[in-house]
C-alpha beads as a LAMMPS data file, in Angstrom:
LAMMPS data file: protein, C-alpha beads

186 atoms
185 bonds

1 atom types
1 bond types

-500.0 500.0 xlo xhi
-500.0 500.0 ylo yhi
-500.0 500.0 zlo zhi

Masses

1 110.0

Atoms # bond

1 1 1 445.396 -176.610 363.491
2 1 1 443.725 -178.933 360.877
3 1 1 440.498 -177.177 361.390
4 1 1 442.203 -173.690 361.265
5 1 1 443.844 -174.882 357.338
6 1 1 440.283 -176.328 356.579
7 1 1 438.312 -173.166 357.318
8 1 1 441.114 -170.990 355.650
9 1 1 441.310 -173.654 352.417
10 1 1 437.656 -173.055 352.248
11 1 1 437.405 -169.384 352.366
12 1 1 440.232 -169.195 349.622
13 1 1 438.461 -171.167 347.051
14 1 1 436.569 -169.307 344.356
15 1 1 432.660 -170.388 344.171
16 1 1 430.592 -169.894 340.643
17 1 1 427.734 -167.489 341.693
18 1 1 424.756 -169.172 339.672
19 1 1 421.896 -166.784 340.652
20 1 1 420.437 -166.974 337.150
21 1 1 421.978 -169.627 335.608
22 1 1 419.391 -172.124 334.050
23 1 1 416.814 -171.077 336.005
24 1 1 413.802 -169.889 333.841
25 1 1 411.637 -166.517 334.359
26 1 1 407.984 -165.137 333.965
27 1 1 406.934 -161.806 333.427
28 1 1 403.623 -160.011 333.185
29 1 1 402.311 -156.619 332.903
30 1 1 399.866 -153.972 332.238
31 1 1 401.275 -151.278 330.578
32 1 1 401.020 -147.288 329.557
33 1 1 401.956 -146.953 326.319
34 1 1 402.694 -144.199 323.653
35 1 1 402.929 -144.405 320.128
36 1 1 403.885 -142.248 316.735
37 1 1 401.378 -142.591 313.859
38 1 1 401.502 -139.746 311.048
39 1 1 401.390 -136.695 312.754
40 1 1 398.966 -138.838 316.245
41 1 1 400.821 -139.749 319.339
42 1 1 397.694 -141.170 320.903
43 1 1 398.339 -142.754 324.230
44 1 1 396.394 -145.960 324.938
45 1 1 396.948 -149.290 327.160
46 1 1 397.683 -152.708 327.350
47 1 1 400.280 -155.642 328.462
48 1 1 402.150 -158.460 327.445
49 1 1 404.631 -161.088 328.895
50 1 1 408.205 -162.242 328.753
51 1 1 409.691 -165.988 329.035
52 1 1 413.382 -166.101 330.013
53 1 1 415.911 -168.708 330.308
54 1 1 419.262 -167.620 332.075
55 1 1 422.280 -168.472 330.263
56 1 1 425.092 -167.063 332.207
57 1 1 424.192 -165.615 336.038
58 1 1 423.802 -162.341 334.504
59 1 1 422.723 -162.692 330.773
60 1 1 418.711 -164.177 330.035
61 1 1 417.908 -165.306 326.962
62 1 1 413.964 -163.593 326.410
63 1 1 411.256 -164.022 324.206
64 1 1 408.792 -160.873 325.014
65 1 1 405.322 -160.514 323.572
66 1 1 402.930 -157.297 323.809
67 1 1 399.664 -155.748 322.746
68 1 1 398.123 -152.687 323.395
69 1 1 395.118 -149.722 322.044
70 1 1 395.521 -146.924 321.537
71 1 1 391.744 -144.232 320.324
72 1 1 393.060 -142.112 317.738
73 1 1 391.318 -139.051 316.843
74 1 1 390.099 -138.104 313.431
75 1 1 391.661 -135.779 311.441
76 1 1 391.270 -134.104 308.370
77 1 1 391.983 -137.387 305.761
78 1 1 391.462 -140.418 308.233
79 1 1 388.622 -140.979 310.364
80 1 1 388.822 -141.710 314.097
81 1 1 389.255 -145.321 315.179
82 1 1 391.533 -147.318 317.979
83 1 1 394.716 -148.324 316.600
84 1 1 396.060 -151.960 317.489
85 1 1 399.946 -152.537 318.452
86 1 1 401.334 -155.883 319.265
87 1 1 404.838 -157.285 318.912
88 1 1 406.700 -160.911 319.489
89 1 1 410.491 -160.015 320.084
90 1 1 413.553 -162.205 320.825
91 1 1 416.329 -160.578 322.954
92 1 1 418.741 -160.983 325.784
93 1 1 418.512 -159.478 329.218
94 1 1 421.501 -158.399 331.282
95 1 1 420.865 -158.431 335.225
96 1 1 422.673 -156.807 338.142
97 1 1 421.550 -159.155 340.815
98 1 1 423.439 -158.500 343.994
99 1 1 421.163 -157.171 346.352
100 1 1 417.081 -157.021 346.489
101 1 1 416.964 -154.034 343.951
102 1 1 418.041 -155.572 340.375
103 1 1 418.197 -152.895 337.882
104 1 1 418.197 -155.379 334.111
105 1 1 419.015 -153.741 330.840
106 1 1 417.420 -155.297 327.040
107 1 1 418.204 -155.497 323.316
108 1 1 415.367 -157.222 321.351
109 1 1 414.775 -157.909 317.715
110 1 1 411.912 -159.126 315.793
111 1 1 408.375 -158.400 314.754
112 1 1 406.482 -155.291 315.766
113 1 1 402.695 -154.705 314.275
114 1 1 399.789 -151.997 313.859
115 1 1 396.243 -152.246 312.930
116 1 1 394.032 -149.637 312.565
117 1 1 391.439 -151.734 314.564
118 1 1 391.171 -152.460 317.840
119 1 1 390.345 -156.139 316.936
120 1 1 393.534 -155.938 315.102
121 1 1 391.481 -156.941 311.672
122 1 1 392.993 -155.845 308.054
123 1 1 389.936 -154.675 306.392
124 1 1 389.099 -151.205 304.742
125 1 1 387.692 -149.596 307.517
126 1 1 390.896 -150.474 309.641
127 1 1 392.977 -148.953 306.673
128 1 1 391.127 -145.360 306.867
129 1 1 392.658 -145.120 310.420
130 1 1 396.090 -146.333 309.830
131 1 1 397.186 -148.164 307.050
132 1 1 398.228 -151.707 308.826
133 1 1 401.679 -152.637 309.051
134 1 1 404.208 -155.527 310.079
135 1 1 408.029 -154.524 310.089
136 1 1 410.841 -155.873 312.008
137 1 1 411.880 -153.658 314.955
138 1 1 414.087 -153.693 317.677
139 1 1 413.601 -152.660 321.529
140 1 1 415.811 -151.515 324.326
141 1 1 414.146 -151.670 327.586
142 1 1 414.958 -151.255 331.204
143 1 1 413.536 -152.497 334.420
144 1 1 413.917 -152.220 338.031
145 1 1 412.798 -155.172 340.073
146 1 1 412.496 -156.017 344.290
147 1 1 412.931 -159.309 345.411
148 1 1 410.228 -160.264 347.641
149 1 1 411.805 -163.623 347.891
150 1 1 413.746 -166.254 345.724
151 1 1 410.943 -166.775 343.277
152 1 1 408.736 -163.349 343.294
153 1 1 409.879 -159.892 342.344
154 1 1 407.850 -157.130 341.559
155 1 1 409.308 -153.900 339.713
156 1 1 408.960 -151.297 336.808
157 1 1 409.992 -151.812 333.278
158 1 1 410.222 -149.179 330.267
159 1 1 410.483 -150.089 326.626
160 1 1 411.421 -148.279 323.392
161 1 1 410.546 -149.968 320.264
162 1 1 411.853 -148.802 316.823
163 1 1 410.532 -150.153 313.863
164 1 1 413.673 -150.185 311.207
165 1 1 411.676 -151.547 307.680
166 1 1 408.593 -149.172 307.959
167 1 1 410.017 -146.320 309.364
168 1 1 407.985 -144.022 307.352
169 1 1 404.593 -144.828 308.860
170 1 1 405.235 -146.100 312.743
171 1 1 408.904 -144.538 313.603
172 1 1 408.264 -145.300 317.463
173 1 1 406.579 -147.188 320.372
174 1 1 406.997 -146.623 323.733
175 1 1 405.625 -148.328 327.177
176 1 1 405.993 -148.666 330.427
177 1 1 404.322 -150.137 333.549
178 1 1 404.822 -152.305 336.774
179 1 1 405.985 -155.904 336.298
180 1 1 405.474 -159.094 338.635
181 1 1 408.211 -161.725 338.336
182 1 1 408.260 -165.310 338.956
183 1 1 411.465 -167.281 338.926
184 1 1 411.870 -171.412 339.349
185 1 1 414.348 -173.905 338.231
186 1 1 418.108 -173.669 337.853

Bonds

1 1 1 2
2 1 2 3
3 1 3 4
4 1 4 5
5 1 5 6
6 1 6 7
7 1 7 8
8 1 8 9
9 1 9 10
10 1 10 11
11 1 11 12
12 1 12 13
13 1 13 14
14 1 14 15
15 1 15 16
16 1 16 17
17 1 17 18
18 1 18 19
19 1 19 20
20 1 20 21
21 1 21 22
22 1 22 23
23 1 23 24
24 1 24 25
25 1 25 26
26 1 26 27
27 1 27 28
28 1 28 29
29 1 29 30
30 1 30 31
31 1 31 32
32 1 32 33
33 1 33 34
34 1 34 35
35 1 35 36
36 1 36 37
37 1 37 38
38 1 38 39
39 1 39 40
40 1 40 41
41 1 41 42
42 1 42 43
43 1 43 44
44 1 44 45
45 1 45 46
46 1 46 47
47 1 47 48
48 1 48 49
49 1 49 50
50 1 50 51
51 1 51 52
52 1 52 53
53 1 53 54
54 1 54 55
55 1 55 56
56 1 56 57
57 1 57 58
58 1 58 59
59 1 59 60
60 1 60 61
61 1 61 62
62 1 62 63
63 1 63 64
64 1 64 65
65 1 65 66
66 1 66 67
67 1 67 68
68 1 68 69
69 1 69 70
70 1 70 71
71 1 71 72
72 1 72 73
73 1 73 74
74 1 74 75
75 1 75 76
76 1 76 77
77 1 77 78
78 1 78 79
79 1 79 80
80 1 80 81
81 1 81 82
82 1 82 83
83 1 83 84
84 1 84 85
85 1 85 86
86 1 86 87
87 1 87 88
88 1 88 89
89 1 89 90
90 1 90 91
91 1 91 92
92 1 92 93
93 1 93 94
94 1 94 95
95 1 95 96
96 1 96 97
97 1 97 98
98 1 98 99
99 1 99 100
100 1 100 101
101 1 101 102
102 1 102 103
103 1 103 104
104 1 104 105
105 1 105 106
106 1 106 107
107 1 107 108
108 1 108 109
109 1 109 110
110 1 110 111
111 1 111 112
112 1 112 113
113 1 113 114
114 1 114 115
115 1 115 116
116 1 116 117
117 1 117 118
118 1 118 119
119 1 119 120
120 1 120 121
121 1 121 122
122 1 122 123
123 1 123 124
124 1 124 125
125 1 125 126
126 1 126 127
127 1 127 128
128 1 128 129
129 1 129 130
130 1 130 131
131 1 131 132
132 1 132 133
133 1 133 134
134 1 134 135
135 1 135 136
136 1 136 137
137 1 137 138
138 1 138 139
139 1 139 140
140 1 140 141
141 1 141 142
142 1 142 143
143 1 143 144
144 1 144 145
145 1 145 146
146 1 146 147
147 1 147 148
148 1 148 149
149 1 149 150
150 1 150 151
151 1 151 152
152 1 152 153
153 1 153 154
154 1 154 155
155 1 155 156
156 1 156 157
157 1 157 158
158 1 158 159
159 1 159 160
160 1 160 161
161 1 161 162
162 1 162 163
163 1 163 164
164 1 164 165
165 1 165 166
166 1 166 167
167 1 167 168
168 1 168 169
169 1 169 170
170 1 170 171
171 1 171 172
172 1 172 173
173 1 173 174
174 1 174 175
175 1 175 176
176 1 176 177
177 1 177 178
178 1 178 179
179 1 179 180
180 1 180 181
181 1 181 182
182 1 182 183
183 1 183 184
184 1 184 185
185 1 185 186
């Protein structure tokens, strides 16, 4: 009888899921991406990475960074060239993580860049291409990740980027590509 109340006591008592919580995540990628530039939408390449720290089991606090190319044809007042994109974003991450597949949503804010170089210099040549730019943006993105095991996931993420202060010259950015995941502390 004891062991019957135990077992039944023990069932009936609400447990904190932590999956997330305080346990710290990294991200990389290679990436497809697509940009707006005047009346261009070259396509070009690259990848970045993303540090997370989970605050709640289903909110991560992220910091993302990115860069990518893209070869830009010439047209008929700028010459042709490879532009240079690369951001450094702050946002938060919200996870659905109850079985292997864990579809994750984002909002980030912060600083979103374009050279007209793919060295990412701010000469005169680089300007002819596309006049350089740094404006503060914001991103929604969403991913789809497997769980191989506790620590490794592999998925698919996609990104829009809008820059609000410079609107005129770089309205959007978008990218997307596989991911691999790896997950430790809490």
């Amino acid at each position: 009888m004891l062991r019957a109340l135990t077992a039944t006591l023990v069932l009936l008592v609400p447990l904190c899921a932590r999956a997330d919580f305080k346990e710290w995540t990294v991200s990389a990628w290679p990436a497809y991406a697509v940009t707006y530039v005047d009346s261009r939408a070259p396509s070009g390449g690259g990848g970045g990475v993303e540090v997370g720290f989970g605050i709640t089991e289903g909110l991560t606090l992220k910091a993302v960074g990115f860069m990518s190319w893209h070869p830009v044809a010439a047209t008929q007042s700028t010459p042709a060239g490879t532009l240079g994109e690369f951001s450094a974003m702050l946002g938060i991450n919200y996870s659905l993580d109850v079985i292997r597949l864990v579809p994750s949503f984002d909002l980030a804010v912060g600083l979103l860049g374009l050279r007209g170089s793919a060295r990412f210099a701010d000469d005169a040549r680089a300007n002819q291409v596309a006049p350089s730019s740094n404006a503060f943006g914001v991103g929604i993105g969403l991913s789809l990740d497997y769980l191989l095991t506790r620590h490794w996931a592999v998925g698919v993420t996609v990104r829009y980027h809008a820059f609000l202060t410079d609107i005129t010259r770089i309205p959007v950015y978008l990218w997307v590509g596989p991911r691999v995941t790896f997950k430790f502390g809490g």
